[in-house]
Every structure is written in structure tokens, then in C-alpha cells.
C-alpha positions in Angstrom: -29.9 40.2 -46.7 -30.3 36.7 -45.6 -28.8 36.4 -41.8 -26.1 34.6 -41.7 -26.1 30.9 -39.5 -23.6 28.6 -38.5 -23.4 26.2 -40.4 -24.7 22.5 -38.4 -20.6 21.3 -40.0 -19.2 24.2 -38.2 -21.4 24.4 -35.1 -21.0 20.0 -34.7 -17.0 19.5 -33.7 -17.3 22.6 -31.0 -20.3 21.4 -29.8 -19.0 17.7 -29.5 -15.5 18.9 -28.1 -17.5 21.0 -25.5 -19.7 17.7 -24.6 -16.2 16.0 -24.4 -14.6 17.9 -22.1 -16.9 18.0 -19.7 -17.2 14.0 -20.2 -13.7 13.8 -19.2 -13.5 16.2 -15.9 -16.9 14.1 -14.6 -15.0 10.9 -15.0 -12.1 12.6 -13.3 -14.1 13.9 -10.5 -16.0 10.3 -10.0 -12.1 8.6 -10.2 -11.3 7.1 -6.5 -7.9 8.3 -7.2 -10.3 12.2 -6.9 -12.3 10.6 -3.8 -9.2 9.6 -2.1 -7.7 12.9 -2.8 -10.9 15.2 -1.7 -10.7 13.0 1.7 -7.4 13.9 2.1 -7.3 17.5 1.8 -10.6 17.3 4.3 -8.5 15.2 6.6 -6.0 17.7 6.7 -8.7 20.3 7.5 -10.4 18.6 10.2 -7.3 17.8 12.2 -6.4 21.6 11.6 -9.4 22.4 13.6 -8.8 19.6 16.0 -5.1 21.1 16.9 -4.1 23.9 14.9 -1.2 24.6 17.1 0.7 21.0 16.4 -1.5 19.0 13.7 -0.7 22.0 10.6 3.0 22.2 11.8 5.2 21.1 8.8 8.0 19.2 10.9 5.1 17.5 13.4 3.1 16.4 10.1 7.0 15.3 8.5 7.9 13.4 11.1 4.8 11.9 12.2 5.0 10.0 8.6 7.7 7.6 10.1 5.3 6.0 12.2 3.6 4.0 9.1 6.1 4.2 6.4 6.5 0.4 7.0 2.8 -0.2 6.3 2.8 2.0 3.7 5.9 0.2 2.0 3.6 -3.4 2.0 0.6 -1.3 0.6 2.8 -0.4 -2.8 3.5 -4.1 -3.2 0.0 -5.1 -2.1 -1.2 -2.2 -4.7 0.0 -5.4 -7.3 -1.2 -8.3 -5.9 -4.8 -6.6 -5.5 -4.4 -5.7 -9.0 -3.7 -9.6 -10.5 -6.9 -10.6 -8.6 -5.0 -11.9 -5.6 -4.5 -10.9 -2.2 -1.8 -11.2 1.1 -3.0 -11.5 4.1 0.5 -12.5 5.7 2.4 -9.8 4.7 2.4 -7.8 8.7 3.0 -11.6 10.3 5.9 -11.7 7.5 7.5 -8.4 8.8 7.6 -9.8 12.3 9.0 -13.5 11.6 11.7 -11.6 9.2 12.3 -9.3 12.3 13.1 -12.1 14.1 14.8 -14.0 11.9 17.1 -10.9 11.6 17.3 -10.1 15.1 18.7 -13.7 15.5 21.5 -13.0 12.9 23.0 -10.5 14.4 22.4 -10.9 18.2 22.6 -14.6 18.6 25.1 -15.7 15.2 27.3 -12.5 15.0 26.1 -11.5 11.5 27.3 -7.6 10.9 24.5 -5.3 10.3 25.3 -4.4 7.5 24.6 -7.8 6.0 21.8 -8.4 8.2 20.7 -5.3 6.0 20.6 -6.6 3.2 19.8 -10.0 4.2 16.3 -8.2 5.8 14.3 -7.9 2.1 15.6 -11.2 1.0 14.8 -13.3 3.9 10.9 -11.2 3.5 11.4 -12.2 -0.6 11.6 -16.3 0.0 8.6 -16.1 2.8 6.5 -14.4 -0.2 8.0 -17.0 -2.8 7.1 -19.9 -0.7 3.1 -18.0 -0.8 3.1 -17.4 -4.0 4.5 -21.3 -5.2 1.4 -22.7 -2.8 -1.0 -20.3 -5.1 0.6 -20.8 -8.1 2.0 -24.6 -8.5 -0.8 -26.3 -6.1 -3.6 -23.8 -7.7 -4.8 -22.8 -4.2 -6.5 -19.2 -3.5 -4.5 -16.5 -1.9 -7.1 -15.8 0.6 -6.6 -19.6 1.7 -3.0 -19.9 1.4 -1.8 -16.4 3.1 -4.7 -16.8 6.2 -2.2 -20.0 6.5 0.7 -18.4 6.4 -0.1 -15.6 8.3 -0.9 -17.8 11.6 2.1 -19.5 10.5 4.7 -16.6 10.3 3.8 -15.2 13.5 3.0 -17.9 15.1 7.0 -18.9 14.2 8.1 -15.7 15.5 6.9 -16.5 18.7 7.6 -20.0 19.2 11.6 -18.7 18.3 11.7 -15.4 21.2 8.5 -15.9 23.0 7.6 -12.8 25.0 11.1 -11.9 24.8 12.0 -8.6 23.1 15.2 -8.6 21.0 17.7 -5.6 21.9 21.1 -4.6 21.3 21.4 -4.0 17.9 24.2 -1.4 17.0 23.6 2.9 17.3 24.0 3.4 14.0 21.3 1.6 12.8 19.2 2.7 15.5 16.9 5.4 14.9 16.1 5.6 11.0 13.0 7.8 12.0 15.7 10.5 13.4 17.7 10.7 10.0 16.6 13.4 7.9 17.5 14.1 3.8 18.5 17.6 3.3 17.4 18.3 6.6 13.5 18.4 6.0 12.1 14.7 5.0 12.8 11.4 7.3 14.2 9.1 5.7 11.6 6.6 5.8 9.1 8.7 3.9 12.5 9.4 1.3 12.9 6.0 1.3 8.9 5.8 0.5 8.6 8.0 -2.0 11.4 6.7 -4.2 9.9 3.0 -4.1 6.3 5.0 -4.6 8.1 6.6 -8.8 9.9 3.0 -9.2 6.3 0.5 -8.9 4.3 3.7 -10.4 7.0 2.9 -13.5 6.9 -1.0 -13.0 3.1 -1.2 -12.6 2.0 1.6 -15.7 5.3 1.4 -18.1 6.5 -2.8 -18.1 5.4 -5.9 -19.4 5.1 -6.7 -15.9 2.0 -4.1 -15.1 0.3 -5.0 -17.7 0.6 -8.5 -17.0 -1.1 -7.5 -13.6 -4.0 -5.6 -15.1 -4.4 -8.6 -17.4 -4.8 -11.3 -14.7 -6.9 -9.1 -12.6 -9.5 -8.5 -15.6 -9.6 -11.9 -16.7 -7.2 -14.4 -15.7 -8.3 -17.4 -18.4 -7.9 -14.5 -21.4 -4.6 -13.8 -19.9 -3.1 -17.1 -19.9 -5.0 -17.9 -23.3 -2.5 -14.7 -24.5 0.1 -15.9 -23.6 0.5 -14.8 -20.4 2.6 -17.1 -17.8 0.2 -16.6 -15.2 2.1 -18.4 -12.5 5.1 -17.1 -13.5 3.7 -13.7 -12.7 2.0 -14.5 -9.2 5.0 -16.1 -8.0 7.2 -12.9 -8.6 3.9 -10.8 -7.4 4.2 -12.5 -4.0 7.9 -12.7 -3.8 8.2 -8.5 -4.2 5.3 -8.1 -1.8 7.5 -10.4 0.7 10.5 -7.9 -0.2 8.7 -5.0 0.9 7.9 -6.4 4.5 11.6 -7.6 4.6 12.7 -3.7 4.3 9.3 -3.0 6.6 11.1 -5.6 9.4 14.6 -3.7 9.0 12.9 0.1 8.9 10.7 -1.1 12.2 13.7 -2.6 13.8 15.5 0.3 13.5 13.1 3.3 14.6 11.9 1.1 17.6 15.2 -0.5 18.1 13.4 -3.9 19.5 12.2 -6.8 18.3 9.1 -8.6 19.6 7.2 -11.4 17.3 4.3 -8.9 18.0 5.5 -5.9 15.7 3.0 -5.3 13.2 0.2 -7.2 14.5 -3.1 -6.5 12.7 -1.2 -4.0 10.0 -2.7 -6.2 7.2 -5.7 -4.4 7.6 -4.2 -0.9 7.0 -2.2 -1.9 4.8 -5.6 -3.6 2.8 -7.3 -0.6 3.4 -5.0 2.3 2.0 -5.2 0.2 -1.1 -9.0 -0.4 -2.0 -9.4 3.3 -0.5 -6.5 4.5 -3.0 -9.1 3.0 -5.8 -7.7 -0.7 -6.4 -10.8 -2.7 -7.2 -10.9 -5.7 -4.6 -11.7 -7.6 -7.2 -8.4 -6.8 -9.1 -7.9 -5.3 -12.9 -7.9 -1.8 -11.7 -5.9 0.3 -9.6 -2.8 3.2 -9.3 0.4 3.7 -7.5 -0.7 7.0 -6.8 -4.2 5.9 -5.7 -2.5 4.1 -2.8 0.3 7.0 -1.8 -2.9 9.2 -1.4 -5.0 6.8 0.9 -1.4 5.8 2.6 -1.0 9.5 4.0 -5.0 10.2 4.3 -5.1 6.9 6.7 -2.3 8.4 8.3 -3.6 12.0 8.8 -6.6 10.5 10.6 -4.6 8.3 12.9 -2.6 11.2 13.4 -5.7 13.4 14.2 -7.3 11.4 16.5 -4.8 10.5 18.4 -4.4 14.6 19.3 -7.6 14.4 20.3 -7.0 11.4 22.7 -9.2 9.0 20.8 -9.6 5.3 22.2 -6.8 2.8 19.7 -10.1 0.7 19.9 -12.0 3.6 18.0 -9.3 4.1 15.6 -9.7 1.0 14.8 -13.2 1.1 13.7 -12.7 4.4 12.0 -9.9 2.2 9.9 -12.8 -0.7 9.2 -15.3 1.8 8.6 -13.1 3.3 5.6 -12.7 0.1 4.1 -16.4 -0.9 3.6 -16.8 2.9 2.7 -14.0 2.6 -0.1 -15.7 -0.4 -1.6 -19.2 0.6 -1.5 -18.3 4.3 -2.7 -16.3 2.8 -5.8 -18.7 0.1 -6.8 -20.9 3.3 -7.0 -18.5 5.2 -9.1 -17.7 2.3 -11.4 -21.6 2.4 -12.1 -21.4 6.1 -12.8 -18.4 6.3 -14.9 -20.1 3.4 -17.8 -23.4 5.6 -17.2 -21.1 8.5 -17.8 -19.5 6.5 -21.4 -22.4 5.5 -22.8 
């Protein structure tokens, strides 16, 4: 008898699905959003070795996580100015003038807390509308306009307390870092991780996200589509002025103190857990889950080496270092994944 053979019909769709498959875990392993998450789980390892006894205790790691919610909070919003191809460079010196302004309400005008509140993201919303009108209207770059801005802002807060620090604001605001959700979570990383589902929804379900990813490709397609291009980077500005509104009112309230300081040089981390989390600089890419990664692996390290009573200055250059690493590292994997398509 003849032996039997596949057949090259029968042999061709396994063979292609196989090839397939393994295309599609090598682009998932050369993702950022993979990088950023490999870095994080050896974070978490090397601090384990650094201080076993505190760094790998759940409530120490929990509420350790209050200490850069606020920073965190701006990178979600900067997560979708990065994406349209723009960028924010004001958004720490906005926290500390909306601090201020806040501070001011209630201390020196009588305004109750609870509006002060509420008045918090709102006051943060019209400092990012008033960028985002200069970008948009007067077609000026963001770099430009929010370098302006940010010597602007802080340089406000301190011309209105000086070296002064602002104090007396009620107990029961005091403290947000202390309140806990079903006994376990602070409330600032609750508080996180609810805004964290809501722009993951905005940015990768509504008209709105892919507005962003269209701007950030190719801005001149965009608005040759019919996108409203200034529309978009107007509201883009005004939500990432929102976020360091509720940043000012979360900061206030676990230091409970107010200096035109608070925040100072948090653009940078804020920057960085972004393009780490896999948002190209250059905009058109980029996830809300990318950035909640590289927020609690930035975190983790700071965390780390301050256990093992690393310099602030060091920390600092760790922080730089991961930046240029992020963007060197990605450009790299970009090059891999088309390799990897075609």
C-alpha cells in the first residue's frame, strides 16, 4: 500500500495557526505594557531582598501607596495628552497654585470644606483650560506654553503665601492617607484605581480616545477627518488640570499643610511613569494600564531605596535614568514588533 501523507491543504492552516500563535505571544512579550510589568515584579523582588521583614508586608506596601497617589492621579490624565502628541509640563506647579488657591478659601474667606472640595478639581480644570486655549487658539506647542505656565503657577503660589505654610484646615479632612475602604486599601489608592477603569473606558471605548490616538498619529489626517482638533486639546488640558485639582485636595489632606512648594519637580515622575508604562513620547500609542503598572513599579523603587537609606539625590537619578531607559528600550521594541509583522 501506498503510505498515507498529509495532505499540503491539511498540513497548511495548522501550520500557519502554529506560526501565528507564536507571532502573537512575541509581540506580547516585546509590548512595554510586558516590559513595564517584568520590571515590576523584579522591583518587588529586589526590595524583598533589600528588607524582607517590612518591604513584602501587605499593609507597609498598602499604605506606602498614599505617598504618590497624587502623582499617579496627573499621570492618568497625562497618559492622554502624551497620547494626542502633546505634553504638560505644569501640571505639579498647577497642584501647588490650586493648593493655595484652596487653602485661601477656606482659611482666609470662610469657604466650608466641603465646597472647597469640590471647588479643588475645578479651580485645577480652568488652570488646564487656560493651557490648553494658548495651544489650541494661538497654535503654540505644549512644551512652550506649559514650561510658561509652569514658572507661572508656582511662581503665583509663592508670590500669594511666601514661605508661609497654610494650616488649620478642619480634622475631618485631615488625614485621607489614614482612611481605609473595607479596612484593607487607603483611600487614595481606592480613589486611584476607580479613575485608573473610568480613563481605561474613556481612552479605549469613546469617540474621545480615539480622537487622542488620531492626533497623536497624525494630527493633519485627523483634522482632514473631521476631527476638531482644538476642540479636543482644549478638553485634554482641562481634564489633566482636573486631575491636579483633586492631587492639591488629596495632598492637602494627608499632609495637612500647604506650602507653594508641594509637588515641586513631580512633573518628572509623573512624565516618567507614563513613557515607562509604554506611551510613545511622540504620541499615537499608549494604555491606561501601561501607566498604572509603571505608577506602582516607580513607586516600589522609591519605596525600596529609601529602606535602604538611599541619598533623595540618587533617587532622583534612578527616576532620570528610567526615563531615558523607557524610551530607548521602546524605540527598540517598536523596531522589533514591524520586524516581527512583516
Amino acid at each position: 500500500m501506498t503510505p498515507m501523507h498529509p495532505s499540503p491543504d491539511a498540513a497548511g492552516p495548522a501550520a500557519s495557526s502554529a506560526s501565528s500563535a507564536r507571532g502573537d505571544w512575541r509581540r506580547l512579550l516585546a509590548s512595554p505594557e510586558a516590559v513595564a510589568l517584568l520590571l515590576l515584579v523584579a522591583g518587588i523582588t529586589g526590595g524583598g531582598l533589600l528588607s524582607p521583614k517590612y518591604f513584602l508586608d501587605f499593609h507597609y506596601l498598602m499604605d506606602s501607596t498614599s505617598l504618590y497617589m497624587e502623582a499617579a492621579i496627573m499621570a492618568l490624565a497625562m497618559t492622554f495628552v502624551i497620547i494626542s502628541g502633546n505634553i504638560d509640563l505644569s501640571v505639579a506647579a498647577n497642584l501647588a497654585l490650586t493648593a493655595v488657591l484652596c487653602g485661601e478659601l477656606h482659611l482666609r474667606f470662610g469657604v466650608p470644606m466641603g465646597l472647597v472640595i469640590v471647588a479643588g478639581p475645578c479651580i485645577g480644570a480652568v488652570l488646564g483650560l487656560f493651557n490648553g486655549l494658548l495651544i489650541a487658539r494661538l497654535r503654540l506647542p505644549s512644551l512652550t506654553v506649559t514650561i510658561g505656565t509652569l514658572a507661572l503657577y508656582r511662581g503665583l503660589a509663592q508670590v500669594m503665601i511666601g514661605d508661609a505654610a497654610l494650616q488649620g484646615f478642619p480634622d475631618w479632612f485631615n488625614g485621607i492617607d489614614q482612611r481605609y475602604v473595607a479596612g484593607l486599601l487607603p483611600l487614595p489608592l481606592v480613589i486611584f484605581l476607580v479613575l485608573a477603569v473610568a480613563c481605561a473606558l474613556v481612552l479605549h471605548r469613546s469617540l474621545l480616545g480615539r480622537f487622542l490616538y488620531a492626533m497623536g498619529t497624525n494630527e493633519s489626517a485627523a483634522r482632514y477627518s473631521g476631527v476638531r482638533a482644538g476642540v479636543v486639546k482644549v478638553a485634554v488640558f482641562a481634564i489633566a488640570g482636573g486631575f491636579s485639582g483633586l492631587g492639591a485636595v488629596m495632598m492637602t489632606s494627608r499632609l495637612g499643610t500647604v506650602q507653594y512648594s508641594l509637588a515641586d519637580g513631580q512633573e518628572l515622575a509623573v512624565i516618567t511613569a507614563v513613557v515607562l508604562g509604554g506611551t510613545d513620547i511622540f504620541g499615537g500609542r499608549g494604555t491606561i494600564f501601561g501607566t498604572v503598572v509603571a505608577t506602582f513599579l516607580l513607586g516600589i523603587i522609591s519605596r525600596a531605596m529609601g529602606l535602604a537609606l538611599w541619598p533623595a539625590e540618587n533617587q532622583l537619578a534612578v527616576s532620570g535614568s528610567l526615563l531615558i531607559f523607557a524610551v530607548v528600550l521602546y524605540r527598540l521594541l517598536a523596531k522589533i514588533g514591524t520586524t516581527i509583522r512583516t
